[in-house]
C-alpha positions in Angstrom: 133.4 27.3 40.4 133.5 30.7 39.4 131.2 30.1 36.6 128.8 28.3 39.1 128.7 31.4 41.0 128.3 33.1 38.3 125.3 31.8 36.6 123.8 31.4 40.4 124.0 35.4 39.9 122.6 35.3 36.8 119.6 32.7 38.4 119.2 35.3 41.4 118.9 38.5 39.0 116.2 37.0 36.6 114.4 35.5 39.6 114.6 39.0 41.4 113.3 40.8 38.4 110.7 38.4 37.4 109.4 39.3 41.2 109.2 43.1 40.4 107.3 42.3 37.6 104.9 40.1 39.2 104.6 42.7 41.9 104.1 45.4 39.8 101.6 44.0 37.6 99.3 42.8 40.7 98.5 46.7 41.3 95.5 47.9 39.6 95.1 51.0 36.6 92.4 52.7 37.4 92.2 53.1 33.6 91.5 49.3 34.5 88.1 49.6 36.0 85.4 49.0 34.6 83.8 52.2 34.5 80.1 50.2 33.5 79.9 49.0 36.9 79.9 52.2 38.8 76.8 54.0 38.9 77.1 57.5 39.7 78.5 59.7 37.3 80.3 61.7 39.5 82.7 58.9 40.7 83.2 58.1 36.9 84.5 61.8 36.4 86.3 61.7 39.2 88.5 58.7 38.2 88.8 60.2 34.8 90.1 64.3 37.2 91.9 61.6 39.1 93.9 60.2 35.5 94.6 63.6 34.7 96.4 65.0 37.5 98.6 62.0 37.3 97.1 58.9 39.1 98.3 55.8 37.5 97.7 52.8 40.0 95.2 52.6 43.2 98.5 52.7 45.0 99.0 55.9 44.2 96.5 57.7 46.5 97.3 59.0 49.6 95.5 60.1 52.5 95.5 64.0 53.2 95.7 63.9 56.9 97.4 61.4 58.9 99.8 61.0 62.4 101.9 64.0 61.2 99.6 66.3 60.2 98.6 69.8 61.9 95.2 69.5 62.3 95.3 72.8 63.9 93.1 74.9 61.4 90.9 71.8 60.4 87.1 72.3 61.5 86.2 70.1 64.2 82.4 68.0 64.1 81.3 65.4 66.5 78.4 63.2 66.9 76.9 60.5 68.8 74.4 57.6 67.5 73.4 54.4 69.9 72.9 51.1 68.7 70.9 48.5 71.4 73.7 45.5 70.4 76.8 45.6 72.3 80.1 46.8 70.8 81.7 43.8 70.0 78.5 42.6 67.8 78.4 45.8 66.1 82.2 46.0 65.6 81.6 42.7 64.0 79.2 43.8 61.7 81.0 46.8 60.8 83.9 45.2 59.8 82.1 42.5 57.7 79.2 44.2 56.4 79.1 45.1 52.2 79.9 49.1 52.4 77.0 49.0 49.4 74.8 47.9 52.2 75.4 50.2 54.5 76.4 53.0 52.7 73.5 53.7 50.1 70.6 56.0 50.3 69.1 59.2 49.6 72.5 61.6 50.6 75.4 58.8 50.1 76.0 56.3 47.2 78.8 53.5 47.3 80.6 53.4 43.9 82.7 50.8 44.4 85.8 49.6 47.2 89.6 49.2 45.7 90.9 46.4 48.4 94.5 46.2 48.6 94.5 43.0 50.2 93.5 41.3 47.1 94.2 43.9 44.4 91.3 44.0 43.6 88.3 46.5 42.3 85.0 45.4 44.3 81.9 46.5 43.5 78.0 46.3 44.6 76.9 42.5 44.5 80.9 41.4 44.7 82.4 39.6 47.6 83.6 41.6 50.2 86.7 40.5 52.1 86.0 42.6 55.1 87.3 45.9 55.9 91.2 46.6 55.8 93.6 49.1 56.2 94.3 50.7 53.2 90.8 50.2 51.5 89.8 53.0 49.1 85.8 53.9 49.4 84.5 55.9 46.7 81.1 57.6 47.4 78.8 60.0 46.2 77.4 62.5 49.0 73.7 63.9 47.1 73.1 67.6 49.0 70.3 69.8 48.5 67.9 67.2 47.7 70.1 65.5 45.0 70.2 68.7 43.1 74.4 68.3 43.8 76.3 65.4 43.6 80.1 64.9 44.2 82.4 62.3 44.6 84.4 61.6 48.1 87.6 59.1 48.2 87.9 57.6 51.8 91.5 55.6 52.5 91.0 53.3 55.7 93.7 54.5 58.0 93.2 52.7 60.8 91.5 49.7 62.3 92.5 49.5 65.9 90.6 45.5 67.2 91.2 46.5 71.1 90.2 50.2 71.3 87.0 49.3 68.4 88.2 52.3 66.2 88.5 53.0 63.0 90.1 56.0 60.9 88.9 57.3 57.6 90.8 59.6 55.7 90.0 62.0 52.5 92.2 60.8 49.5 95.0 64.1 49.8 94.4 64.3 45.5 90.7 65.1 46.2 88.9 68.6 47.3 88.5 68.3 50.7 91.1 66.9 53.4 90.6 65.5 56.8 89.8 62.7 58.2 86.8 61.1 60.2 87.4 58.5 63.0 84.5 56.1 64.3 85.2 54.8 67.7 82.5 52.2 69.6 81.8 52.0 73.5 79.9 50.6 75.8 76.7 52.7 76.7 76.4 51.3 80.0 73.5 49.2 79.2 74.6 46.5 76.8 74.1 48.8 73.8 77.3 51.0 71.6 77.7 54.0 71.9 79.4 55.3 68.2 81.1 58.4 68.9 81.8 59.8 65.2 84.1 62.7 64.6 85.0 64.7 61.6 88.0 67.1 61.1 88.0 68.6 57.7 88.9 71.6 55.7 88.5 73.2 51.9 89.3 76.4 52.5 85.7 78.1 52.1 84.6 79.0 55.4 81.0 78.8 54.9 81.0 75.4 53.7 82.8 74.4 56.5 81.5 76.1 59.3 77.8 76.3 57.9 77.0 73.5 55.2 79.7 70.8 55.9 78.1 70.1 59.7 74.9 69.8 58.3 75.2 67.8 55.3 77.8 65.5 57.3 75.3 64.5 60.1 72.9 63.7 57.7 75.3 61.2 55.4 76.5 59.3 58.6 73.0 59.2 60.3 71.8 57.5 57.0 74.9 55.2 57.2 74.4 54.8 60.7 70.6 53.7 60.3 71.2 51.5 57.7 73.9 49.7 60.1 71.1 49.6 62.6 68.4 48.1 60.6 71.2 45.6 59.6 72.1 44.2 62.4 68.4 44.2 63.5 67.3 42.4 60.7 69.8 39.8 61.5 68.9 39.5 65.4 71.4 40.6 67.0 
């Protein structure tokens, strides 16, 4: 009996372990990626910035603001954008839409999508599960007419189905923290209202007070019109 028990142990440990194993080798290097596949440069360097100060797996981000954080000091930006659909159809298309469709243009540039769902590195032209909490976006913002370039990490924080809101945050390893949070209401008319606001911070006042407003109204109205021409293209 005792030996029974014993090699049932035995059984239990090896099948634990070989579970660890499996789990921990589903996660994804981002020395993994296929750095080919990602067209602006400035997301490339930024996995490679990302390597060096220590990031081993997707997993390993973290968002910089989240339900415990003072957001106190953190600049505060909001804006509105209307949409003649009503909120459930454009909450639908949000949440299924390709980011690389939506989020491409002249002043922002999808990379590429880590899901956690499927463990998975998606890029342009890939199948796209839908959107998830804990997704990683990584996109280029293009300012001063594409003279500067630089790479933002957004971790999904938040999709809440009955209030039709959704919470991005800055990854917490990048330059800038905060968070933006996109919420969708009913205008009154049987169109959405998006109500889109930004809290953020790096520590240089002008660019927060004077350059981040600007530049950050004219990424999400790019977003934003490519959602609308989207969703009109479909018929909505």
């Amino acid at each position: 009996m005792n030996q029974a028990v014993s090699g049932f142990h035995k059984y239990l440990l090896i099948v634990l372990f070989s579970m660890s194993q499996a789990a921990g080798q589903a996660q994804t290097r981002l020395s993994e990626v296929d750095t080919g596949r990602i067209a602006p440069k400035s997301i490339r360097r930024f996995l490679k910035q990302q390597e060096k100060l220590g990031m081993v797996w997707f997993e390993d981000f973290r968002p910089s603001v989240d339900e415990t954080t003072d957001t106190n000091r953190f600049n505060l930006n909001c804006h509105r954008f209307h949409l003649r659909q009503s909120p459930a159809t454009a909450w639908h298309a949000i949440l299924t839409t390709p980011p690389s469709q939506i989020w491409q243009g002249r002043t922002v540039s999808c990379g590429f999508i880590y899901s956690p769902g499927s463990q998975r590195v998606i890029f342009p032209g890939d199948n796209y599960p839908g959107l998830e909490p804990g997704q990683i976006f990584f996109i280029e913002l293009r300012i001063l007419f594409g003279l500067v370039k630089f790479p933002v990490g957004l971790v999904v924080t938040k999709v809440d189905q009955g209030q039709r809101t959704i919470t991005f945050s800055y990854v917490s390893s990048g330059p800038s923290k905060g968070a933006q949070t996109i919420r969708l209401v009913d205008d009154g008319k049987g169109g959405t209202e998006i109500q889109h606001s930004a809290l953020h911070q790096t520590g240089n006042v002008i660019r927060d007070r004077a350059l981040y407003p600007i530049y950050h109204r004219q990424a999400i109205g790019e977003v934003y019109r490519n959602l609308k021409l989207q969703l009109d293209r479909l018929d909505y």
